[in-house]
C-alpha positions as CSV (number, residue, x, y, z in Angstrom):
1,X,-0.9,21.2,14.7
2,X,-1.5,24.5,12.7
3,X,-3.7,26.6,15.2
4,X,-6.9,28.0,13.3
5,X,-9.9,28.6,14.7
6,X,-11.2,24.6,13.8
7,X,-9.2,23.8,17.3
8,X,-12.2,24.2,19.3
9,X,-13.3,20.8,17.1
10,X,-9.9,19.0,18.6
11,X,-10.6,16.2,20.8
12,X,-9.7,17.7,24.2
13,X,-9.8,14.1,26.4
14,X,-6.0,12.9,26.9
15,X,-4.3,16.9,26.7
16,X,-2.7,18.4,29.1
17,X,-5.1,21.8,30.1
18,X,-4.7,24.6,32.7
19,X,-7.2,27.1,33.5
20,X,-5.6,30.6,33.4
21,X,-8.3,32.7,34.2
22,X,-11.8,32.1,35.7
23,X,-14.9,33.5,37.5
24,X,-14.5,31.3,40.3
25,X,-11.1,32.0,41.8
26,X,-10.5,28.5,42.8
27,X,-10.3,27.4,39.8
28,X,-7.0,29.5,38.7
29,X,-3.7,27.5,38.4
30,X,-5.5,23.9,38.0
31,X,-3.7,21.9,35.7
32,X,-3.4,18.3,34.3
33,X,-4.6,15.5,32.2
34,X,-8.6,15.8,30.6
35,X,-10.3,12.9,31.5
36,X,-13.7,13.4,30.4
37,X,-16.1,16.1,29.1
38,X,-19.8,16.6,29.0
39,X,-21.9,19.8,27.5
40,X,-21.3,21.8,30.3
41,X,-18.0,20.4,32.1
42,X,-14.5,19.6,31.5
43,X,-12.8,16.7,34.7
44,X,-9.2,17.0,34.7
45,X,-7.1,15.7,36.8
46,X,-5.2,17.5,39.4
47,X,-2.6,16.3,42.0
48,X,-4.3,12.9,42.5
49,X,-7.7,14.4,42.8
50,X,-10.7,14.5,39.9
51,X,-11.9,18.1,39.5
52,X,-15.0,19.1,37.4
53,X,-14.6,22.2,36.0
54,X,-17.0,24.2,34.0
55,X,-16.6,25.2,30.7
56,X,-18.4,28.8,30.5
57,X,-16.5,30.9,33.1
58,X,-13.2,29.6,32.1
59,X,-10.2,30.5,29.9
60,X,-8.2,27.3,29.2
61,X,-4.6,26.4,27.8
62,X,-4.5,23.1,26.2
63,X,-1.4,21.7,25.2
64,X,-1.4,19.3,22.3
65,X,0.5,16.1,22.1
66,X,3.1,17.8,18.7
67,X,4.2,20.6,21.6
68,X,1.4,22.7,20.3
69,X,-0.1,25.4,23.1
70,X,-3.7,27.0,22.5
71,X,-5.5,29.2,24.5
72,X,-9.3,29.0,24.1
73,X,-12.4,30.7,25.9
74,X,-14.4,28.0,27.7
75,X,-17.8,29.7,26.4
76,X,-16.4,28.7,22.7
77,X,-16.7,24.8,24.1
78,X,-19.8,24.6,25.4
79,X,-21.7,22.0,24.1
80,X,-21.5,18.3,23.5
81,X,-18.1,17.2,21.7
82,X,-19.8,16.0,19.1
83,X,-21.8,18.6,17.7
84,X,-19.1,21.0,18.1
85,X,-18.2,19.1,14.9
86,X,-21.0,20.8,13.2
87,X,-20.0,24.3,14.7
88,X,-18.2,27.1,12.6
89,X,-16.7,30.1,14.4
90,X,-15.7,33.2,12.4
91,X,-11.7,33.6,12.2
92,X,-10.9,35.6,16.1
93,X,-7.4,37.2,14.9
């Protein structure tokens, strides 16, 4: 995958994500498979257990099926996945 800043329009159900850093300190260190997203919330799973995890206080590793590793500020996903389609995000690096 060539990492530009279209990523955040990747489909994100079926990765692999971990949240590195977070408001809520509980939420550091939870990895595994995305199972579903809404406007507001990512659920991955983690250890056997479904957590919901929301989208605007977290930074996120995804990692792509090709071997492909992306961080990405939660606050850039926010929104339904299909009108983030429709976003455009100026170039961050």
């Amino acid at each position: 995958m060539n990492v530009t800043s279209d990523v955040i329009r990747a489909e994100f159900i079926g990765t692999r994500g971990r949240i590195t850093e977070s408001r809520h300190a509980d939420y550091v260190g939870i990895h595994g498979l995305v199972l579903d997203e809404t406007k507001q919330t990512f659920v991955i799973q983690h250890e056997g257990r479904m957590k919901r995890i929301v989208k605007d206080s977290s930074v996120f590793n995804f990692h792509f099926s090709d071997g492909t590793v992306v961080e990405i500020d939660g606050k850039l996903l926010v929104g339904k996945p299909e009108d983030r389609l429709k976003k455009t995000v100026k170039r961050l690096w």
